[in-house]
mmCIF file of the C-alpha atoms, coordinates in Angstrom:
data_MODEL
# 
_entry.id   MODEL 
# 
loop_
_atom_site.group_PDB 
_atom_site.id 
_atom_site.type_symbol 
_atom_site.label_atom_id 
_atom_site.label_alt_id 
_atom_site.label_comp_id 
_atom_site.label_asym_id 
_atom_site.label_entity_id 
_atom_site.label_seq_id 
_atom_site.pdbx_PDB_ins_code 
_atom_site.Cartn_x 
_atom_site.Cartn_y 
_atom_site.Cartn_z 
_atom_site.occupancy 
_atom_site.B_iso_or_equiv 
_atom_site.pdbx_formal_charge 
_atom_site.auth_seq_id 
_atom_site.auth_comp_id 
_atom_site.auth_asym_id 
_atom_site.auth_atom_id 
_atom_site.pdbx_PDB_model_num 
ATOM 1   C CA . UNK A 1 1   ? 12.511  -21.505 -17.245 1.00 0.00 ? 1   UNK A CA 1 
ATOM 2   C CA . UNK A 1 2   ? 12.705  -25.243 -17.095 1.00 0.00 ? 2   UNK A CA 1 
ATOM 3   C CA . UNK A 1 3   ? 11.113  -28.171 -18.842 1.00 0.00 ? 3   UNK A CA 1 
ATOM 4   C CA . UNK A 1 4   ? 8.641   -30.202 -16.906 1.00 0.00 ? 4   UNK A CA 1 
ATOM 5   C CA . UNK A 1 5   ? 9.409   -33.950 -15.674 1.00 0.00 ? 5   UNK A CA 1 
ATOM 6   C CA . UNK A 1 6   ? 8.755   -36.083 -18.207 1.00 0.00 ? 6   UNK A CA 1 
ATOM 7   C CA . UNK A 1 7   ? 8.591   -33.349 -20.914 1.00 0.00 ? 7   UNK A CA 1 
ATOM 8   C CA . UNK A 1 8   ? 10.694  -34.160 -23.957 1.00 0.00 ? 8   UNK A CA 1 
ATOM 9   C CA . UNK A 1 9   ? 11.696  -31.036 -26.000 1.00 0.00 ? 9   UNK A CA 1 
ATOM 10  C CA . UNK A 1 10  ? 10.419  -28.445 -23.728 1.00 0.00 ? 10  UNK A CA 1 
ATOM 11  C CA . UNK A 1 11  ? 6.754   -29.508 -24.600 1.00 0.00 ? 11  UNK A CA 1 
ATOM 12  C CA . UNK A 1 12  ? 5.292   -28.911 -20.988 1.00 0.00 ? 12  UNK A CA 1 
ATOM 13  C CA . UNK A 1 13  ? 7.472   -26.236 -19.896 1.00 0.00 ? 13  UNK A CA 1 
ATOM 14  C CA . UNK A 1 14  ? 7.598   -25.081 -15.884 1.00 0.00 ? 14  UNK A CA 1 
ATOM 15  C CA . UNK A 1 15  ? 7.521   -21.050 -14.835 1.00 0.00 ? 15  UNK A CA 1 
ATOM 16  C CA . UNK A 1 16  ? 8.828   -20.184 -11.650 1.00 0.00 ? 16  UNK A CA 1 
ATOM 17  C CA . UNK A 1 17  ? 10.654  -17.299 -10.533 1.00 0.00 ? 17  UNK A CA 1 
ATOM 18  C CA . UNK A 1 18  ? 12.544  -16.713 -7.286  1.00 0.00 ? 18  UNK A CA 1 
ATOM 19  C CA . UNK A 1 19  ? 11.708  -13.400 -6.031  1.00 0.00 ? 19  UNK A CA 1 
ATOM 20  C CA . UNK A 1 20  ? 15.002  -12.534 -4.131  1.00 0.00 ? 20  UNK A CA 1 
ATOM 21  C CA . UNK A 1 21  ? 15.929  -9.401  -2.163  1.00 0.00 ? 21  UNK A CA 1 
ATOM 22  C CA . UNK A 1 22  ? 19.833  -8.852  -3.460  1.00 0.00 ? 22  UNK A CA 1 
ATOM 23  C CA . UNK A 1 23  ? 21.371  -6.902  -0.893  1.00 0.00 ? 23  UNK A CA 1 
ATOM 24  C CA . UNK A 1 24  ? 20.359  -3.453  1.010   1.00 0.00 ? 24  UNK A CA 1 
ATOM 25  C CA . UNK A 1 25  ? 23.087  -1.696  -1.495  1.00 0.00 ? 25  UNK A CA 1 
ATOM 26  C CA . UNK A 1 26  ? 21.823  -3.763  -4.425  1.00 0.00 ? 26  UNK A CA 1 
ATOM 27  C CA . UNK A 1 27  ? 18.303  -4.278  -4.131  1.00 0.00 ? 27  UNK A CA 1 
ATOM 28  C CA . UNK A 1 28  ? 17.337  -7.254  -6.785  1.00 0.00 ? 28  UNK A CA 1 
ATOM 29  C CA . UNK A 1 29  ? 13.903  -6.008  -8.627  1.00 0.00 ? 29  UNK A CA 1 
ATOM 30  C CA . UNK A 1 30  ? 13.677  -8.018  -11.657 1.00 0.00 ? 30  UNK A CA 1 
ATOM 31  C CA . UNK A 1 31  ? 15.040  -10.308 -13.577 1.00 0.00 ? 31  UNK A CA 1 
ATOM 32  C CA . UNK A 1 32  ? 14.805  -11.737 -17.223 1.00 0.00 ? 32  UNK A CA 1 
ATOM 33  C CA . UNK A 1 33  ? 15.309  -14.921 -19.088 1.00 0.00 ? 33  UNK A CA 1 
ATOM 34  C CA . UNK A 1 34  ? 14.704  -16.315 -22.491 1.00 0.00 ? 34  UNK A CA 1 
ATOM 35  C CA . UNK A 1 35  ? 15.598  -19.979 -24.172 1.00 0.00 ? 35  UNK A CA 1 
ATOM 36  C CA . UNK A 1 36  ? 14.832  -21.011 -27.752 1.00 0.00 ? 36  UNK A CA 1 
ATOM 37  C CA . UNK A 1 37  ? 13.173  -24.194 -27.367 1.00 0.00 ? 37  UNK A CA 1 
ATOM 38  C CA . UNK A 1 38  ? 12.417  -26.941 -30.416 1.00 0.00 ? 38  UNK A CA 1 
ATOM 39  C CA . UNK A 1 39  ? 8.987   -25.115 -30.363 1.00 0.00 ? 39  UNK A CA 1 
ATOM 40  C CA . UNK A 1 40  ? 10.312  -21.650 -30.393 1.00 0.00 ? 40  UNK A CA 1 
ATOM 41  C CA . UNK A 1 41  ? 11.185  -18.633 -27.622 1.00 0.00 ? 41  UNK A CA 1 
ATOM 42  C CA . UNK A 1 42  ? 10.500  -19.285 -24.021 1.00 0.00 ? 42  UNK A CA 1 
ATOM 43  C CA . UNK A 1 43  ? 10.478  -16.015 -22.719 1.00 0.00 ? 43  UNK A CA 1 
ATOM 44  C CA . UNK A 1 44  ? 10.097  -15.051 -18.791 1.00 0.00 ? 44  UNK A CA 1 
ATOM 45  C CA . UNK A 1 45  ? 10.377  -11.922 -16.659 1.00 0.00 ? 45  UNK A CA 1 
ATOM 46  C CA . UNK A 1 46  ? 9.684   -10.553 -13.343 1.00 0.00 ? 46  UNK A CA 1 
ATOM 47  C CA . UNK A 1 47  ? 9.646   -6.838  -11.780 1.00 0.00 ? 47  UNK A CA 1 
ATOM 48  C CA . UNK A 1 48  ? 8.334   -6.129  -7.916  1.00 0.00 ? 48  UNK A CA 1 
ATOM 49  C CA . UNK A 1 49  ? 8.126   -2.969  -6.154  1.00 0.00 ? 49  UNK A CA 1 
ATOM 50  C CA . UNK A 1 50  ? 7.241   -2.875  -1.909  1.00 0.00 ? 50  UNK A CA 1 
ATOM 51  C CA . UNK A 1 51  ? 3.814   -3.599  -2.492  1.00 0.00 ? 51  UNK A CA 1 
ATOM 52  C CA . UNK A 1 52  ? 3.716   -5.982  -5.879  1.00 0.00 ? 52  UNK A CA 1 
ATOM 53  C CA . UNK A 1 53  ? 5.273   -8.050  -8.359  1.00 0.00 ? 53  UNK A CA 1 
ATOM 54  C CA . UNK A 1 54  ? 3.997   -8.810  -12.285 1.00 0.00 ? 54  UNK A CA 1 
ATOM 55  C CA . UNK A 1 55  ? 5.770   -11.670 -14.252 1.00 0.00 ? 55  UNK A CA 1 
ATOM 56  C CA . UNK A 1 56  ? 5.658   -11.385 -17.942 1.00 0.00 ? 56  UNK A CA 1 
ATOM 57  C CA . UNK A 1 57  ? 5.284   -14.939 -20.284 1.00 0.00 ? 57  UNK A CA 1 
ATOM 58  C CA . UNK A 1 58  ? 5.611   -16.243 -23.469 1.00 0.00 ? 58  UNK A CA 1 
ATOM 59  C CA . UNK A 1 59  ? 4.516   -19.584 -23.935 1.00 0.00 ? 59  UNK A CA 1 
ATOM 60  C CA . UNK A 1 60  ? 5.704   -20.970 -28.073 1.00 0.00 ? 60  UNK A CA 1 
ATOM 61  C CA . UNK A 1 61  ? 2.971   -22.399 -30.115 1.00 0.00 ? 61  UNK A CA 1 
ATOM 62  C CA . UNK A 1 62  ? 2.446   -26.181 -29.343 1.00 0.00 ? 62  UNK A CA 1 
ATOM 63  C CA . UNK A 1 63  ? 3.427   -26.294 -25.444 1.00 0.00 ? 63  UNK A CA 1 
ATOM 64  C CA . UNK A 1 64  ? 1.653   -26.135 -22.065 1.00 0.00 ? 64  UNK A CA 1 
ATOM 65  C CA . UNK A 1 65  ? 3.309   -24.298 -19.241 1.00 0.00 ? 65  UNK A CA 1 
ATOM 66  C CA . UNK A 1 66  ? 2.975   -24.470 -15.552 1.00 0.00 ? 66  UNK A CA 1 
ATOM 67  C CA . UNK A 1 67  ? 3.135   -21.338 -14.376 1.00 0.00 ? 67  UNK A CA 1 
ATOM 68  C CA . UNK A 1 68  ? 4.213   -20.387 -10.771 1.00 0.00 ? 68  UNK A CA 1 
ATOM 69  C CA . UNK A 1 69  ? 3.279   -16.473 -9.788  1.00 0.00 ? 69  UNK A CA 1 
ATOM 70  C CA . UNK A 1 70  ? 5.516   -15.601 -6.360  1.00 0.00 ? 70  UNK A CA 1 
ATOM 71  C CA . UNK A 1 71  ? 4.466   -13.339 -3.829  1.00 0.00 ? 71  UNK A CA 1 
ATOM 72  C CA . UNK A 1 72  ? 1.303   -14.407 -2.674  1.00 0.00 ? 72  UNK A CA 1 
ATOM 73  C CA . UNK A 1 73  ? -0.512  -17.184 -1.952  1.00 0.00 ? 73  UNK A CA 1 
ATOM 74  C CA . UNK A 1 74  ? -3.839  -15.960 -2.490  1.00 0.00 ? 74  UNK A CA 1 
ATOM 75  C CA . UNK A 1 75  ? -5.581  -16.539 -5.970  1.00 0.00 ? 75  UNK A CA 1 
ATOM 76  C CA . UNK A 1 76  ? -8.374  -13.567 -5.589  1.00 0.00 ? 76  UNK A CA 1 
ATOM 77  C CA . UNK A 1 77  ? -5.775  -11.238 -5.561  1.00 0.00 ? 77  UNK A CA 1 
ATOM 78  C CA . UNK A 1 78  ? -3.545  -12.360 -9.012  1.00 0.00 ? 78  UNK A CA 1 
ATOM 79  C CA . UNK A 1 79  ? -4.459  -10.912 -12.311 1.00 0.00 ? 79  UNK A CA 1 
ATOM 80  C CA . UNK A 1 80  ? -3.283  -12.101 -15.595 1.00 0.00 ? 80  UNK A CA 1 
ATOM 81  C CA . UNK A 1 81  ? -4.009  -10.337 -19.011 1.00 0.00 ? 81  UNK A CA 1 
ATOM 82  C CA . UNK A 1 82  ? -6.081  -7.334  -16.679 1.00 0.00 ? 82  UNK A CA 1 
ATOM 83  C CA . UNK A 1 83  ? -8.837  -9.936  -15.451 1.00 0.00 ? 83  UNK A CA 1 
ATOM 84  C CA . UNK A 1 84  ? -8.697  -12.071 -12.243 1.00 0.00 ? 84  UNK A CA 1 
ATOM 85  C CA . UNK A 1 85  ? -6.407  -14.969 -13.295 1.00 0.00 ? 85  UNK A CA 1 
ATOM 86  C CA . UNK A 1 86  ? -8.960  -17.285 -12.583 1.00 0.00 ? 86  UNK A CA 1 
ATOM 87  C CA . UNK A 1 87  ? -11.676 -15.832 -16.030 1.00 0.00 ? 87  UNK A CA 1 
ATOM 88  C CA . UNK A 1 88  ? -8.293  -14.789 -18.064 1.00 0.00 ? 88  UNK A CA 1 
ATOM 89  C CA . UNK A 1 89  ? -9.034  -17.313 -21.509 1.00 0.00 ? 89  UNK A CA 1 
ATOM 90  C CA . UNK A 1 90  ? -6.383  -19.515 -21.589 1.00 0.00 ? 90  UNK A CA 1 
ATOM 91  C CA . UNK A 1 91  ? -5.795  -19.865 -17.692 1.00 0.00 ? 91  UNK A CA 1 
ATOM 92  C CA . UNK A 1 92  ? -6.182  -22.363 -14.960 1.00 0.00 ? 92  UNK A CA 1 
ATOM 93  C CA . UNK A 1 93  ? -5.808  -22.260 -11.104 1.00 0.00 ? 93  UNK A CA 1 
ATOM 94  C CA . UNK A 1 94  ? -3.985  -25.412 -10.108 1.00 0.00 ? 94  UNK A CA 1 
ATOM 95  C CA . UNK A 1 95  ? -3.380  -24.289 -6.572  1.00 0.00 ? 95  UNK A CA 1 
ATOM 96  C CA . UNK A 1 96  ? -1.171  -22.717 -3.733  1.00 0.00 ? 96  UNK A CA 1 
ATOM 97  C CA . UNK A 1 97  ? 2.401   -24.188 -3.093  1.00 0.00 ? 97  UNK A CA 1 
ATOM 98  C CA . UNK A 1 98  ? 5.368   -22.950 -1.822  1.00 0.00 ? 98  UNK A CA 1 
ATOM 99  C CA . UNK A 1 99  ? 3.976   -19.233 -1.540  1.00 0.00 ? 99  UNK A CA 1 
ATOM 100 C CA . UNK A 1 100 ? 2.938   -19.466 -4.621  1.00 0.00 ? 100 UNK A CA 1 
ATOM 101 C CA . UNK A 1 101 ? -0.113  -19.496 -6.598  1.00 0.00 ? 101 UNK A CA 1 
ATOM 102 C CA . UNK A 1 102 ? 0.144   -22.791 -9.422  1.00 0.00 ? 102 UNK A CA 1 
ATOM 103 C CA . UNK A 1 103 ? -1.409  -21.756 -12.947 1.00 0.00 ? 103 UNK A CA 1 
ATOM 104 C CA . UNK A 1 104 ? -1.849  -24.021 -15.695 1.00 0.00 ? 104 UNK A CA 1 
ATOM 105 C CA . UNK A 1 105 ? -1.627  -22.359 -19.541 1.00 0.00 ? 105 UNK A CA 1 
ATOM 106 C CA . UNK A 1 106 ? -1.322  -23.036 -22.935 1.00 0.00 ? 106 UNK A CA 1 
ATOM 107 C CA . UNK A 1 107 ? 0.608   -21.347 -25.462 1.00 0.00 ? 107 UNK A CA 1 
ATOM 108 C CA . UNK A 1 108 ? 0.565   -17.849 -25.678 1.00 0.00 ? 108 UNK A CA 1 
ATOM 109 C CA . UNK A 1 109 ? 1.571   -14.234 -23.508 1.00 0.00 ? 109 UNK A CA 1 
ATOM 110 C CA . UNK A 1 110 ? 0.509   -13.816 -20.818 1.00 0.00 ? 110 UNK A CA 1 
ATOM 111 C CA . UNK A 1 111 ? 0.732   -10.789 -17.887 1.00 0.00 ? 111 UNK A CA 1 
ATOM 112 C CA . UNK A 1 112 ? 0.137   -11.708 -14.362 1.00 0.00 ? 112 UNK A CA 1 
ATOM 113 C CA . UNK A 1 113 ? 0.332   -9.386  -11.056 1.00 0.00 ? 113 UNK A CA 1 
ATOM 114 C CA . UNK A 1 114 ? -0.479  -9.901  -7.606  1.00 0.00 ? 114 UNK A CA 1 
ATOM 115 C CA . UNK A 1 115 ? 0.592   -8.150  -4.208  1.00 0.00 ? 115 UNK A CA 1 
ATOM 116 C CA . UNK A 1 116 ? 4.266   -9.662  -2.864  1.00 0.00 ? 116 UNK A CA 1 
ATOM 117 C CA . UNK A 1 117 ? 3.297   -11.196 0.452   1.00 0.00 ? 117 UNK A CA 1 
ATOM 118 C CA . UNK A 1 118 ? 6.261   -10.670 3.581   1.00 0.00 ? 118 UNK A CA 1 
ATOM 119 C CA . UNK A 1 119 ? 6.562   -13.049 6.087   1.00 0.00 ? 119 UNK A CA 1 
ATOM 120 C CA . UNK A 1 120 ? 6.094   -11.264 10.042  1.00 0.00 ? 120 UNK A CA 1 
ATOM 121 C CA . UNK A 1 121 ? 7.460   -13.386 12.521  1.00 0.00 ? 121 UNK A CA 1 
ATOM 122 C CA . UNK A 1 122 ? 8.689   -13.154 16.311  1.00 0.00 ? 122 UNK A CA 1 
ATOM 123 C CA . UNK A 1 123 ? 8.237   -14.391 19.320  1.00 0.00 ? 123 UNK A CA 1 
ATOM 124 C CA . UNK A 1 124 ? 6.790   -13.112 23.214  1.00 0.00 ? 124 UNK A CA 1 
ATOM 125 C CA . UNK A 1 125 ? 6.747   -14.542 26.396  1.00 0.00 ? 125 UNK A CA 1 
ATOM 126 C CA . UNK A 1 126 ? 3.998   -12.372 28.777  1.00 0.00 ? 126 UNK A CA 1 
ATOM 127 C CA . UNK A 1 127 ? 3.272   -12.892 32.280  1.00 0.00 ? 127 UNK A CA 1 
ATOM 128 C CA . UNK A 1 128 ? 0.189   -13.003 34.125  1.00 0.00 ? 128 UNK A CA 1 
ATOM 129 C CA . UNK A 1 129 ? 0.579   -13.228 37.885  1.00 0.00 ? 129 UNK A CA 1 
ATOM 130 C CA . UNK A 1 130 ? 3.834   -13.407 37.504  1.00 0.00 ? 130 UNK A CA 1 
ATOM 131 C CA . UNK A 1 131 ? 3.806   -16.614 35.219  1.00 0.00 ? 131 UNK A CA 1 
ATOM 132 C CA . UNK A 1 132 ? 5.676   -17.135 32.248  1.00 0.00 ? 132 UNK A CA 1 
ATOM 133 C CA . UNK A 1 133 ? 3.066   -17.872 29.631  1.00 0.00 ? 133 UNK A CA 1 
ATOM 134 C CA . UNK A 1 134 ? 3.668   -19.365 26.196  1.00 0.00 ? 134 UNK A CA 1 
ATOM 135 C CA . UNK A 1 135 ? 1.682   -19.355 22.952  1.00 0.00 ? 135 UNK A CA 1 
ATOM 136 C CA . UNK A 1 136 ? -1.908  -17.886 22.013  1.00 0.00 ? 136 UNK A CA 1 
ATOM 137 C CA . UNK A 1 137 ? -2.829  -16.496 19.098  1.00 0.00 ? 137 UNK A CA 1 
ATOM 138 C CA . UNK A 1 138 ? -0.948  -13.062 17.873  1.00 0.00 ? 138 UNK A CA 1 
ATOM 139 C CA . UNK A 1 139 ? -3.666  -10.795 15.629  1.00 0.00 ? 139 UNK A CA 1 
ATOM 140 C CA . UNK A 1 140 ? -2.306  -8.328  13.371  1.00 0.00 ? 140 UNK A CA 1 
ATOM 141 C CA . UNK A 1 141 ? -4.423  -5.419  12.097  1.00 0.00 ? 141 UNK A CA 1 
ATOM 142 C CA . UNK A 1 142 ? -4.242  -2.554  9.612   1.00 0.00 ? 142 UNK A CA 1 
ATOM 143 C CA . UNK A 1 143 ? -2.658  -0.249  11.469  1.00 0.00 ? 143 UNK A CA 1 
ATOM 144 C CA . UNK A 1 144 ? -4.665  3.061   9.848   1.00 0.00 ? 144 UNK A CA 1 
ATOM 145 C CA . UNK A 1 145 ? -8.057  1.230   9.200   1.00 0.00 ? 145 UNK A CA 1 
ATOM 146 C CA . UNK A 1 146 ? -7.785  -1.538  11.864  1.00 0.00 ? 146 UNK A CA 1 
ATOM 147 C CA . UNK A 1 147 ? -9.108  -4.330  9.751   1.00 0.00 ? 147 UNK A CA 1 
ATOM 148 C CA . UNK A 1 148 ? -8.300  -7.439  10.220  1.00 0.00 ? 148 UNK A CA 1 
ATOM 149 C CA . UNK A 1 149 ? -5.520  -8.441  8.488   1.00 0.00 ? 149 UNK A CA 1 
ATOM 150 C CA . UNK A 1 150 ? -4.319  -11.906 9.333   1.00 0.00 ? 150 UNK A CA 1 
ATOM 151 C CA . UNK A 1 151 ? -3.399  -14.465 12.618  1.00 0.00 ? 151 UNK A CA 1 
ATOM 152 C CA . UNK A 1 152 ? -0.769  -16.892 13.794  1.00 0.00 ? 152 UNK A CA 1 
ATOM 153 C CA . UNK A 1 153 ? -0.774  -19.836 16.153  1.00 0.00 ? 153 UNK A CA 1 
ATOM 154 C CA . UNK A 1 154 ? 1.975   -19.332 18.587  1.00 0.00 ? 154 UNK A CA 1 
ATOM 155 C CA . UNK A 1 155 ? 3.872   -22.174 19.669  1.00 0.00 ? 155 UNK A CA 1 
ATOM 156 C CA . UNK A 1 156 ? 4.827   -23.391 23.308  1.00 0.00 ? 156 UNK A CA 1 
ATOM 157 C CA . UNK A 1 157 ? 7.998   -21.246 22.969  1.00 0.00 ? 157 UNK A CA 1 
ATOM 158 C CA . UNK A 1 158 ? 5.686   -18.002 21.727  1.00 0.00 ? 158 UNK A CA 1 
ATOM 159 C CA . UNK A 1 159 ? 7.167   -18.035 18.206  1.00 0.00 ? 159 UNK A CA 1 
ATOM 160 C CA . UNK A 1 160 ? 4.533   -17.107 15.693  1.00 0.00 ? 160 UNK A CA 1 
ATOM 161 C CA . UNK A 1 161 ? 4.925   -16.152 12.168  1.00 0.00 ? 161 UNK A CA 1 
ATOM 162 C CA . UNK A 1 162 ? 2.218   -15.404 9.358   1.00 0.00 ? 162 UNK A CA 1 
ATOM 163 C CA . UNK A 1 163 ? 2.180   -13.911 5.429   1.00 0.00 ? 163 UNK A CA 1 
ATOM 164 C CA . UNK A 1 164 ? 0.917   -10.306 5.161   1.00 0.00 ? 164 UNK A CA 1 
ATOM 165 C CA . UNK A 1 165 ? 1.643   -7.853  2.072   1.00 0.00 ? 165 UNK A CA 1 
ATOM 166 C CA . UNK A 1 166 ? 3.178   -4.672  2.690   1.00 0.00 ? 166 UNK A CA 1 
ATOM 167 C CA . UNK A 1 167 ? 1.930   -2.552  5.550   1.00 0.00 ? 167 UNK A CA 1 
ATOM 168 C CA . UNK A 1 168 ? 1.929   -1.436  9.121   1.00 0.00 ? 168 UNK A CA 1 
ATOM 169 C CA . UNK A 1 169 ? 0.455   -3.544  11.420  1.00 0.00 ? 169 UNK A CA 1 
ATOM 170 C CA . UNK A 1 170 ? -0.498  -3.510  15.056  1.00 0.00 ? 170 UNK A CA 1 
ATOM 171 C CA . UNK A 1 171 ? -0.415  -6.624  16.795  1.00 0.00 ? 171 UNK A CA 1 
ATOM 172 C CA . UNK A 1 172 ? -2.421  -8.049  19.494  1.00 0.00 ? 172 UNK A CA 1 
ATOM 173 C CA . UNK A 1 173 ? -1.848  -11.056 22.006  1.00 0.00 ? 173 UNK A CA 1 
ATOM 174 C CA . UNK A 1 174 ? -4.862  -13.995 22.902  1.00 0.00 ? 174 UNK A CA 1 
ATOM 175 C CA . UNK A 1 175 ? -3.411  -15.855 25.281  1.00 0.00 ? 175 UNK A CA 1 
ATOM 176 C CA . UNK A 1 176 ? -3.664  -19.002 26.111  1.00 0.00 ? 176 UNK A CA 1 
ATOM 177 C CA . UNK A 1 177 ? -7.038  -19.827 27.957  1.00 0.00 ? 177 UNK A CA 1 
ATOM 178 C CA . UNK A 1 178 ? -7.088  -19.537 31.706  1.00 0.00 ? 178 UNK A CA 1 
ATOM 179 C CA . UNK A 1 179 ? -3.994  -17.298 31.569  1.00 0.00 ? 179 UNK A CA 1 
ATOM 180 C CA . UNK A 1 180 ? -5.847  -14.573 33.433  1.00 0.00 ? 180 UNK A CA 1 
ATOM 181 C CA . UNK A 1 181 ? -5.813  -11.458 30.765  1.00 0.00 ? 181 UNK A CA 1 
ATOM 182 C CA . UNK A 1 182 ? -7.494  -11.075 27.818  1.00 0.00 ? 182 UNK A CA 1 
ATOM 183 C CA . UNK A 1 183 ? -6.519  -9.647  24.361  1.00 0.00 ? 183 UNK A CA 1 
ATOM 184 C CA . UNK A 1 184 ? -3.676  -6.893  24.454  1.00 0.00 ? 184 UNK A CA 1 
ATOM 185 C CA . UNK A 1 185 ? -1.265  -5.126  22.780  1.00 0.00 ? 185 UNK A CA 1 
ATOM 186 C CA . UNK A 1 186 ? 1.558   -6.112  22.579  1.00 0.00 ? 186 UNK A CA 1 
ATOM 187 C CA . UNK A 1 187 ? 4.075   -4.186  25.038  1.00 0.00 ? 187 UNK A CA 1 
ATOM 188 C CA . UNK A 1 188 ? 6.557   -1.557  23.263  1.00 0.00 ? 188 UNK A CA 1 
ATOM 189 C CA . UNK A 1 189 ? 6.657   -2.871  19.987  1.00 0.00 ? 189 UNK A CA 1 
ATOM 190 C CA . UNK A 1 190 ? 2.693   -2.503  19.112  1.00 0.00 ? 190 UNK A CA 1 
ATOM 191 C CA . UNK A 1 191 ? 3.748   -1.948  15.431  1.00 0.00 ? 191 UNK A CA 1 
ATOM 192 C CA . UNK A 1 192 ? 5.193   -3.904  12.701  1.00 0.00 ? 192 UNK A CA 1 
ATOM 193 C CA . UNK A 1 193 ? 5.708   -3.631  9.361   1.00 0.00 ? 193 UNK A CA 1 
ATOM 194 C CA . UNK A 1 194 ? 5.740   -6.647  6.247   1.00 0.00 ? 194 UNK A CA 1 
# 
């Protein structure tokens, strides 16, 4: 909970949570804060699970909030109030930033959800003829349905890294053109998992 730039007794009033891991003996899965403003209780809290996160808010009569759901940077898939966040009365899309979807509200409570995104990264060098060959494009896929699931540019080193939500994935390898081979999996480590 903070008060916007500019904002004089927490009338615009920013939202956004840090969605952090803890540690593998002390996993962090939610957190809560409240602050009584000139306007009245600020309230914000956050709970995620492997495949989600929802973030509870209470906006005091007479304020706007900006309002910053984590986890995904795709607005289709964030609800607030049980409709896409995008029809909920009372709530506008601003935009993506910082993995992040930006909402704009007034006052009010409001419920929002979405699926928590991972970030897959690595990088591959493959041969062909011998070769070294850098970069391509690495395709992940369902790994039970095989839909398509996302891409990454890989750089001249073959580092690559893209946003997926929890899952197994298989990966595939487009080389570079002219590199003699076409799409593959990728050797011994076909799966991954966000």
């Amino acid at each position: 909970i903070q008060q916007a730039a500019g904002s004089i007794g927490y009338k615009q009033i920013v939202i956004a949570p840090q969605i952090v891991g803890g540690t593998a003996a002390a996993p962090l899965t939610q957190a809560a804060s409240t602050y009584t403003s000139p306007n009245g209780v600020i309230s914000s809290s956050w709970h995620s699970t492997s495949v989600g996160v929802t973030l509870d808010v209470t906006i005091p009569s007479n304020t706007t909030a900006t309002i910053y759901v984590p986890g995904t940077t795709d607005p289709s898939k964030v609800m607030a109030n049980g409709v896409l966040a995008s029809n909920a009365p009372g709530v506008s899309y601003v935009g993506v930033t910082n993995n992040t979807v930006e909402y704009a509200v007034g006052s009010g409570t409001y419920h929002f959800s979405g699926p928590l995104v991972y970030t897959l990264s690595g990088s591959f060098i493959a041969t062909a003829g011998g070769v070294a060959q850098a970069g391509g494009t690495v395709y992940a896929f369902d790994a039970a349905t095989s839909a398509y699931a996302g891409s990454a540019i890989a750089d001249g080193s073959g580092h690559y890294s893209f946003n997926l939500v929890a899952g197994s994935y298989k990966l595939y390898l487009a080389p570079v053109t002219g590199a003699g081979y076409g799409l593959q999996w990728f050797g011994g480590a076909d799966f991954a998992s966000a």
